[in-house]
KEKE-3310 file (N, C-alpha, C; in steps of 0.2 Angstrom, whole numbers, plus 5000, padded with zeros to 4 digits):
npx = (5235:5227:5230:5241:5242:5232:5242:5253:5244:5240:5255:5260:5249:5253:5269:5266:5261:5262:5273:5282:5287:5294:5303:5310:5312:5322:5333:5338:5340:5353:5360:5358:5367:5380:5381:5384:5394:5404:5402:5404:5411:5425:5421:5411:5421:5428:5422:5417:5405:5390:5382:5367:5357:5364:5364:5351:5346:5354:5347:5336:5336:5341:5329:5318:5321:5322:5306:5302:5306:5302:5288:5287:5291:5284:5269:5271:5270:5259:5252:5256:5249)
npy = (6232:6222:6216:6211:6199:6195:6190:6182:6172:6167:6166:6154:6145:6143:6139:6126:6119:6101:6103:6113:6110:6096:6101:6110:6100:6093:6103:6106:6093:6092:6103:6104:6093:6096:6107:6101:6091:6104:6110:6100:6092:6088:6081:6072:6061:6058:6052:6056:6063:6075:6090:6090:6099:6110:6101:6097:6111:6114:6108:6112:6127:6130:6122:6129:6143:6139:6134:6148:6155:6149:6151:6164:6170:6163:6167:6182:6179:6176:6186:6196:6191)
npz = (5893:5892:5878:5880:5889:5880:5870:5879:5882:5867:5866:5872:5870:5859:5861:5866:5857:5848:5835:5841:5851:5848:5841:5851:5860:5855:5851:5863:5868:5862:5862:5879:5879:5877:5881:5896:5894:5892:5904:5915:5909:5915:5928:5922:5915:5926:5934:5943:5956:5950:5949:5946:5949:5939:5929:5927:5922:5912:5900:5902:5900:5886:5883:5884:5878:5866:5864:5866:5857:5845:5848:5847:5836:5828:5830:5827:5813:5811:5815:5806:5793)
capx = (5236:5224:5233:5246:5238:5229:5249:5257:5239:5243:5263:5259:5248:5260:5275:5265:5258:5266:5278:5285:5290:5297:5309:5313:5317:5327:5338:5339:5344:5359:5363:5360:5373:5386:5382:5385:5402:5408:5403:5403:5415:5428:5417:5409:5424:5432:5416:5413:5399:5389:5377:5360:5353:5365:5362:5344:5347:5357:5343:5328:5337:5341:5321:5313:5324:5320:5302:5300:5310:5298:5282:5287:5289:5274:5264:5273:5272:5252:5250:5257:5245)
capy = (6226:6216:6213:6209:6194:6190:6188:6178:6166:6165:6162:6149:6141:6139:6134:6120:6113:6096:6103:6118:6105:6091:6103:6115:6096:6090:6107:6103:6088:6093:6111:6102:6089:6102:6112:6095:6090:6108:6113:6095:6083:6082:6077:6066:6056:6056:6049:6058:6066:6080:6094:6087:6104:6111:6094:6100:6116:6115:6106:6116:6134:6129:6121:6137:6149:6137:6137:6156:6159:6148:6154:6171:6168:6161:6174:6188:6179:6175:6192:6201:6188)
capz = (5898:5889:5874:5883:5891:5876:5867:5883:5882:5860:5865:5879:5865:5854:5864:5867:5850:5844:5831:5843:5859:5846:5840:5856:5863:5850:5854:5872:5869:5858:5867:5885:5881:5874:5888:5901:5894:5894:5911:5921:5909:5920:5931:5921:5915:5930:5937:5950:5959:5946:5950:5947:5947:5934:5923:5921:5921:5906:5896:5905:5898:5880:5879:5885:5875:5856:5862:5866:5850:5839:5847:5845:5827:5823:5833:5824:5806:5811:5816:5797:5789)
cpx = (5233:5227:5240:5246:5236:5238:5252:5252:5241:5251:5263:5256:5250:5266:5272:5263:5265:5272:5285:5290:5293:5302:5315:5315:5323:5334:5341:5343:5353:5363:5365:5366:5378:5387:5385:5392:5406:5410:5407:5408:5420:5427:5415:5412:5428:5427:5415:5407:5396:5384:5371:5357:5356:5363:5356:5343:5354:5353:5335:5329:5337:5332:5318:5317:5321:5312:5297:5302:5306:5290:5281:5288:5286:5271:5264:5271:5264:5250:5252:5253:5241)
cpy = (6220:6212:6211:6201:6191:6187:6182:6171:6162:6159:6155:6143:6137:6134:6126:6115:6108:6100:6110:6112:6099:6095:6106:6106:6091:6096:6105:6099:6089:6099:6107:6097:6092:6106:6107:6095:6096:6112:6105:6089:6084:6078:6071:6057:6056:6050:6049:6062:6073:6084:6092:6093:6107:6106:6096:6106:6117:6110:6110:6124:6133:6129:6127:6143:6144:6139:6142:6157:6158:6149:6161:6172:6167:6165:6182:6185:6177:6183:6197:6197:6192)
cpz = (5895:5883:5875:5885:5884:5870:5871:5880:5874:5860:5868:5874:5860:5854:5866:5862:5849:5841:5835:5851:5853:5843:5845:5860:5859:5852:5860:5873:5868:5862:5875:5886:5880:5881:5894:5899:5893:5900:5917:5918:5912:5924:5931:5918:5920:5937:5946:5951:5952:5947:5946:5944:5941:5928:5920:5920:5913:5901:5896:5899:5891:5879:5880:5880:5868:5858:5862:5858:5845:5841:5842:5839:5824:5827:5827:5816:5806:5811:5808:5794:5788)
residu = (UNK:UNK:UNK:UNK:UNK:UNK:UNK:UNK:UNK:UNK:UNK:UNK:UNK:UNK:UNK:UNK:UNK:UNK:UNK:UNK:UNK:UNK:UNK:UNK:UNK:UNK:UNK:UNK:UNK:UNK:UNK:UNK:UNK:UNK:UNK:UNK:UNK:UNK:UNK:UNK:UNK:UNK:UNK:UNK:UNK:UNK:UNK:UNK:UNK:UNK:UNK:UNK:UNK:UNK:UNK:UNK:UNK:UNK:UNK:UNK:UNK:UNK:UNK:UNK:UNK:UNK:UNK:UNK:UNK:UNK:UNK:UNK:UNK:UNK:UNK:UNK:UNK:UNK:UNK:UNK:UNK)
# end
């Protein structure tokens, strides 16, 4: 249980550094809008009304999945070191 905890505390640390958030939002950026005009552009160019909570949820999902993927990357590539 402990080394479990001491992984999550490592992963957490990671997803956070500078170089893991300027990429995982660069993703987001690019996925969440891919994802926006496939779910919502009718929507959007018919200019009406757009789910709000899907809009960030289609940018929230991609960021969290790049930054788990490049924590857990570098965890595992520090950890064979």
């Amino acid at each position: 249980m402990l080394e479990s905890a001491a992984l999550m505390r490592t992963l957490f640390q990671i997803a956070c550094s500078g170089k893991v958030v300027k990429n995982s939002l660069l993703i987001a950026v690019v996925v969440g809008s891919v994802l926006n005009l496939v779910n919502q552009g009718e929507a959007i160019l018919a200019g009406v009304g757009v789910s709000w909570a899907h809009v960030a949820m289609n940018y929230l999902v991609p960021y969290c999945v790049a930054s788990y993927s490049a924590a857990k990357n570098e965890a595992t590539s520090r950890r064979n070191q």
